[in-house]
N, CA, C and O of each residue as an XYZ file, in Angstrom:
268
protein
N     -44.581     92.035     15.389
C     -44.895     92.301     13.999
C     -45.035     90.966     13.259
O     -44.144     90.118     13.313
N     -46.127     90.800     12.592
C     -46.292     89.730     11.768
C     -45.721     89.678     10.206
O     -46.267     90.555      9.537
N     -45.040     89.110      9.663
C     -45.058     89.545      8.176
C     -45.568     88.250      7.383
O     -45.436     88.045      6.176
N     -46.047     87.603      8.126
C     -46.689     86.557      7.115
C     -47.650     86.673      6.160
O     -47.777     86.030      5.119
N     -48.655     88.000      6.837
C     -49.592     88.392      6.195
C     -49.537     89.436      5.314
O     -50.591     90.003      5.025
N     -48.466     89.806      4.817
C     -48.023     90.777      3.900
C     -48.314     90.409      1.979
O     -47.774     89.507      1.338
N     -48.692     90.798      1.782
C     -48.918     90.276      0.297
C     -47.718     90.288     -0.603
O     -47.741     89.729     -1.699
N     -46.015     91.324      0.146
C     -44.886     90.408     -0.567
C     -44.618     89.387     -0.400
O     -44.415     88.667     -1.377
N     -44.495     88.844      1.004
C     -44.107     87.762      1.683
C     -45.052     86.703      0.920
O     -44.626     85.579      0.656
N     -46.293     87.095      0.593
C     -47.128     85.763     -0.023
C     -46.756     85.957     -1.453
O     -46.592     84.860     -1.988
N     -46.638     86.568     -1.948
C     -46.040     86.320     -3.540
C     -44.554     86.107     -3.724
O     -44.174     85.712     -4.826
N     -43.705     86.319     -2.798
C     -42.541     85.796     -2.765
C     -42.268     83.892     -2.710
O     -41.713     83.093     -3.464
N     -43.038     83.782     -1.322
C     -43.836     82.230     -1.093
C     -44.226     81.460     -2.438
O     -43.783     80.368     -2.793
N     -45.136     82.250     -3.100
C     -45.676     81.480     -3.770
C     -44.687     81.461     -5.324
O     -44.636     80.515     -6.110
N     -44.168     82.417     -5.419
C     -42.887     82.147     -6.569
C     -41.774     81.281     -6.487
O     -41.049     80.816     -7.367
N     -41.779     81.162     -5.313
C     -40.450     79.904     -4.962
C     -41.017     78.992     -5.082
O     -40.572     78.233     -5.943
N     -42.094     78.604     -4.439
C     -42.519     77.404     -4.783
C     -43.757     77.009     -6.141
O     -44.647     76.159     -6.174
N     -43.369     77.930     -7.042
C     -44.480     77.484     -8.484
C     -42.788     77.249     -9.073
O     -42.629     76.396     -9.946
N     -41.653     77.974     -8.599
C     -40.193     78.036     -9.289
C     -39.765     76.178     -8.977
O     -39.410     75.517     -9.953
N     -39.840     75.577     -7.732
C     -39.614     74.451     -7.270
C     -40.529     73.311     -7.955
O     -40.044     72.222     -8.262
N     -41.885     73.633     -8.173
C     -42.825     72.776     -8.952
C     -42.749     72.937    -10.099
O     -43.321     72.006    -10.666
N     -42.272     73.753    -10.895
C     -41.477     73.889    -12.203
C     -40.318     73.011    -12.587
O     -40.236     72.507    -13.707
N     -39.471     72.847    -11.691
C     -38.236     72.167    -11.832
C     -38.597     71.110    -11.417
O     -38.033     70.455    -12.294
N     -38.999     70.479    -10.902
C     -39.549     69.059    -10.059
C     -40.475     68.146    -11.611
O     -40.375     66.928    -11.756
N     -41.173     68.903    -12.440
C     -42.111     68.772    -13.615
C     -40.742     68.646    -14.816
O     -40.705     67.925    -15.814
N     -40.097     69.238    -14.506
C     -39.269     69.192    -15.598
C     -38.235     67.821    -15.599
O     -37.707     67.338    -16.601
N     -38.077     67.250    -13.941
C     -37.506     66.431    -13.721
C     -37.992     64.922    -14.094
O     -37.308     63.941    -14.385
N     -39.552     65.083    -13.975
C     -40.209     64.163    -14.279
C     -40.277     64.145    -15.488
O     -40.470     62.969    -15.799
N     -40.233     64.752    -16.352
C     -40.630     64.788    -17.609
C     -39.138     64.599    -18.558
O     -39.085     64.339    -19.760
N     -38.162     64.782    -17.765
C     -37.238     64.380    -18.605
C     -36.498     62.815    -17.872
O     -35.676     62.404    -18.691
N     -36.529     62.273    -17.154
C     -36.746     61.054    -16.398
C     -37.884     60.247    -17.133
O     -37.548     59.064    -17.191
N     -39.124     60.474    -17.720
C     -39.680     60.194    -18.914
C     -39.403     59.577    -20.093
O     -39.601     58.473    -20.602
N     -38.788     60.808    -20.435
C     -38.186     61.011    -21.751
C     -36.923     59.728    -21.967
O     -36.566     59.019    -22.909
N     -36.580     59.874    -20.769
C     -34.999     58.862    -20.819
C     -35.811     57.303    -20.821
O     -35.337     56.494    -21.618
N     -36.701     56.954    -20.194
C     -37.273     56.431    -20.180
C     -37.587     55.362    -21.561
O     -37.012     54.317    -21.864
N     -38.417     55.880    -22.057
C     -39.145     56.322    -23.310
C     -37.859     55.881    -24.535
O     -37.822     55.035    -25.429
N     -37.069     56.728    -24.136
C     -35.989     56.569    -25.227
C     -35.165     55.170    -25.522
O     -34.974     54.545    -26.565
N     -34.567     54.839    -23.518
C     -34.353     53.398    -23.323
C     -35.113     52.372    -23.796
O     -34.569     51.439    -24.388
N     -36.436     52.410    -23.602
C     -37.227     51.491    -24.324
C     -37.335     51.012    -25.927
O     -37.678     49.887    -26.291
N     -36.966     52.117    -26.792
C     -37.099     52.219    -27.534
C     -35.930     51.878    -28.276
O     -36.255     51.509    -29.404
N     -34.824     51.858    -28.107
C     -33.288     51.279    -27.821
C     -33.594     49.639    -28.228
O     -33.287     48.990    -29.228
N     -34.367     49.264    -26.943
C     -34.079     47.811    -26.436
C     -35.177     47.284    -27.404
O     -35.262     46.070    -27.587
N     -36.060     48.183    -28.059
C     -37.084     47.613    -29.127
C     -36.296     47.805    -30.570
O     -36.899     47.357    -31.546
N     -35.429     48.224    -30.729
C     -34.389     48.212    -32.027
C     -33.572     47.400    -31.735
O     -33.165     46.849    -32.758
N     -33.165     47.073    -30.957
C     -32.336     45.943    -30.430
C     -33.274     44.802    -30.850
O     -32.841     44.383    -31.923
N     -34.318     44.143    -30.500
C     -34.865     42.938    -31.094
C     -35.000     42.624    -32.419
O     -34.842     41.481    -32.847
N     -35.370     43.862    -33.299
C     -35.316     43.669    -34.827
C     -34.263     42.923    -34.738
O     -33.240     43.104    -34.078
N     -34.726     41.589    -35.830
C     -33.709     40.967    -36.774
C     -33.166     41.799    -37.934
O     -33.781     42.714    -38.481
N     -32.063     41.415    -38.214
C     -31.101     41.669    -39.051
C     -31.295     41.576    -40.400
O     -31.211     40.368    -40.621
N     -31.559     42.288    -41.704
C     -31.942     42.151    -42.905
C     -30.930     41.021    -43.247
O     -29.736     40.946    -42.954
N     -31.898     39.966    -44.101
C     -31.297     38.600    -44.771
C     -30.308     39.518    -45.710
O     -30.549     40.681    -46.032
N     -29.325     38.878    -46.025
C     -27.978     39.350    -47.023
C     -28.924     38.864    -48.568
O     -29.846     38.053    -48.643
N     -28.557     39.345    -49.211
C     -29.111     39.508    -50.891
C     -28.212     38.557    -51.909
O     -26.991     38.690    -51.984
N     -28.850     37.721    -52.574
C     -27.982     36.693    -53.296
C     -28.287     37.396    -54.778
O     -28.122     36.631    -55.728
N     -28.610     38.433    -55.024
C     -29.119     39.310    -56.085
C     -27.423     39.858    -56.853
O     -26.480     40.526    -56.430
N     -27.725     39.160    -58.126
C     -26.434     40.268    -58.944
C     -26.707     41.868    -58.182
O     -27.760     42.484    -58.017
N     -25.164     42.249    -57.786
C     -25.055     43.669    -57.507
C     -25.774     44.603    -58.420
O     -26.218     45.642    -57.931
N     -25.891     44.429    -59.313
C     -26.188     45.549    -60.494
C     -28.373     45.427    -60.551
O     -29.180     46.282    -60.915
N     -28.611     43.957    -60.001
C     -30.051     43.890    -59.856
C     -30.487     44.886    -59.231
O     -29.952     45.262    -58.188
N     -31.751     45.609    -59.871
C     -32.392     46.729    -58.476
C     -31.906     48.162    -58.627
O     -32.633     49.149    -58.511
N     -30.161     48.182    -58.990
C     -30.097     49.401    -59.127
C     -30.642     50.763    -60.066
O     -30.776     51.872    -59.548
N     -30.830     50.586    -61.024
C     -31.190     51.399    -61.873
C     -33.035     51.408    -62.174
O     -33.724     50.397    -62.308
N     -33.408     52.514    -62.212
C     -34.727     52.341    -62.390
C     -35.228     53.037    -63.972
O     -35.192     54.207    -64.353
N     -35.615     52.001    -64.549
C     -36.220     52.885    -66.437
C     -37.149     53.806    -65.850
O     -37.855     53.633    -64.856
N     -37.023     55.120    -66.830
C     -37.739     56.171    -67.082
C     -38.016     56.656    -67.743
O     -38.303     57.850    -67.834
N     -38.009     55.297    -68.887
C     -38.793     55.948    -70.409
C     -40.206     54.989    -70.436
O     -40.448     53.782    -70.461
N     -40.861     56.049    -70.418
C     -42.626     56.039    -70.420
C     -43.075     55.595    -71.912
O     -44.269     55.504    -72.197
């Protein structure tokens, strides 16, 4: 008896493995992501540091709103 040629046996087949290439895509894509993210880390990391402000505290704060 053959059951290879059964059309459960081939849709069983082929669900495990679209289920395995599913997870394998997801692996890549979040291996990506980490990726992506690290980089982006180490590019906030190079920004310099805002110069400190020799500005009276009170400069800047308040904004007029009579027109």
């Amino acid at each position: 008896m053959n059951i290879t040629n059964t059309a459960a046996v081939r849709t069983a087949t082929t669900a495990a493995q679209s289920s395995t290439s599913d997870a394998l895509h997801m692996l890549v894509l979040r291996k990506a992501l980490d990726a992506e993210s690290n980089a982006a880390a180490a590019m906030l990391q190079t920004l310099p540091q805002p110069a400190p402000s020799n500005n009276n505290t009170n400069m800047g704060t308040v904004v007029n709103t009579y027109a």
